[in-house]
C-alpha positions as CSV (number, residue, x, y, z in Angstrom):
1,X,99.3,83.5,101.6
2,X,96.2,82.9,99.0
3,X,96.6,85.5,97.1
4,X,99.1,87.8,95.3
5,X,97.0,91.0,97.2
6,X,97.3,89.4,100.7
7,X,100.5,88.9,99.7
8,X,101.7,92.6,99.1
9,X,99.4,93.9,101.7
10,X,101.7,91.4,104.2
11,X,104.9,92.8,102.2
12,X,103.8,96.3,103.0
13,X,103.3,95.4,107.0
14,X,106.6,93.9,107.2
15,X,107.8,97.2,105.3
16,X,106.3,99.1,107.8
17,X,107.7,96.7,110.7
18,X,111.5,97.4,109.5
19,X,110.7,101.4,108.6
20,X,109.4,101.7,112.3
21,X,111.7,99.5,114.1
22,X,115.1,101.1,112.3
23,X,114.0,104.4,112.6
24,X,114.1,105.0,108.8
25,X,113.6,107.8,107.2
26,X,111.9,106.8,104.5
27,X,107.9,105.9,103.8
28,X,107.3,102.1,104.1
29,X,105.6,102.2,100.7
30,X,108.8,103.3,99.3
31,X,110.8,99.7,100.0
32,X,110.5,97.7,97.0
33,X,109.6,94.2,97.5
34,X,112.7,92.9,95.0
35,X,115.6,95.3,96.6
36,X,118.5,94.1,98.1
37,X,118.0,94.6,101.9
38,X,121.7,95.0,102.2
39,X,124.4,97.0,99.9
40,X,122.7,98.7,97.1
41,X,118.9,98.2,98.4
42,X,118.2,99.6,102.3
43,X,121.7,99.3,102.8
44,X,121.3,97.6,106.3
45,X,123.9,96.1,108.3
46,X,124.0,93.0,110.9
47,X,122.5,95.4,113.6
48,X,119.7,96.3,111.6
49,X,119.4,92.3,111.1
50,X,119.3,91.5,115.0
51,X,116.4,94.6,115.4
52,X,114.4,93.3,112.7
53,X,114.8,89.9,113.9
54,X,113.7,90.8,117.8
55,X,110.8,92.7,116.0
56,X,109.3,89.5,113.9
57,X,109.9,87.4,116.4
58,X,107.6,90.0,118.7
59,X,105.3,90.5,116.4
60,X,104.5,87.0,114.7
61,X,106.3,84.6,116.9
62,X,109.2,83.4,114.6
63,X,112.5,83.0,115.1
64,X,115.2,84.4,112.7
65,X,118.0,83.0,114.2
66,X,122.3,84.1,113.4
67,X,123.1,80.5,112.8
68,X,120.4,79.9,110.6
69,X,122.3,78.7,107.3
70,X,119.1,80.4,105.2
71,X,119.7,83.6,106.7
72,X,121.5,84.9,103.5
73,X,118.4,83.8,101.4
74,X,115.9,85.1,103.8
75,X,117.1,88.7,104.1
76,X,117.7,88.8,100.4
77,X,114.9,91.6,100.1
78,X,111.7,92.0,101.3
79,X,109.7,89.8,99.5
80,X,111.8,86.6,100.8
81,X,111.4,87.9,104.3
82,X,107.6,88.5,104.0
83,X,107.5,84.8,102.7
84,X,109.0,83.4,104.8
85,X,107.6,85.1,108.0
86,X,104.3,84.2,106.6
87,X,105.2,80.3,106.1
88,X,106.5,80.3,109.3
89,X,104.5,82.5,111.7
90,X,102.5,81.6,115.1
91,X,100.6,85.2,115.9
């Protein structure tokens, strides 16, 4: 990512992304980049984990795999996940 807009306009796709692929009932716009994914934040679980992950690795060809030690940092909010999608995607 270049810039600080690309990277929010990528936040708000991956937003959109976990909205749409977890059937949420809220507007993508409304996720904010530094909430908690879990708990407090979107409150997901490890099921919402496995969709998103079969939906990034559709979409941008990366692989967010369970016994990935860097999983607890990656799905810290959406702003790690963005990052690191975009560091490591092929589409």
């Amino acid at each position: 990512m270049s810039t600080t807009q690309d990277s929010i306009a990528f936040e708000r796709e991956v937003a959109q992304l976990i909205v749409e692929a977890l059937n949420l009932e809220i507007a993508a716009e409304s996720v904010e980049p530094e909430a908690p994914l879990f708990g407090d934040g979107l409150g997901l679980d490890s099921i919402d984990v496995l969709e998103i992950s079969l939906v990034v690795s559709k979409k941008y060809g990366v692989q967010l795999r369970a016994d990935n030690q860097d999983n607890t940092h990656i799905f810290t909010s959406l702003r790690t996940l963005a990052a690191h999608i975009a560091q490591h995607r092929s589409k």
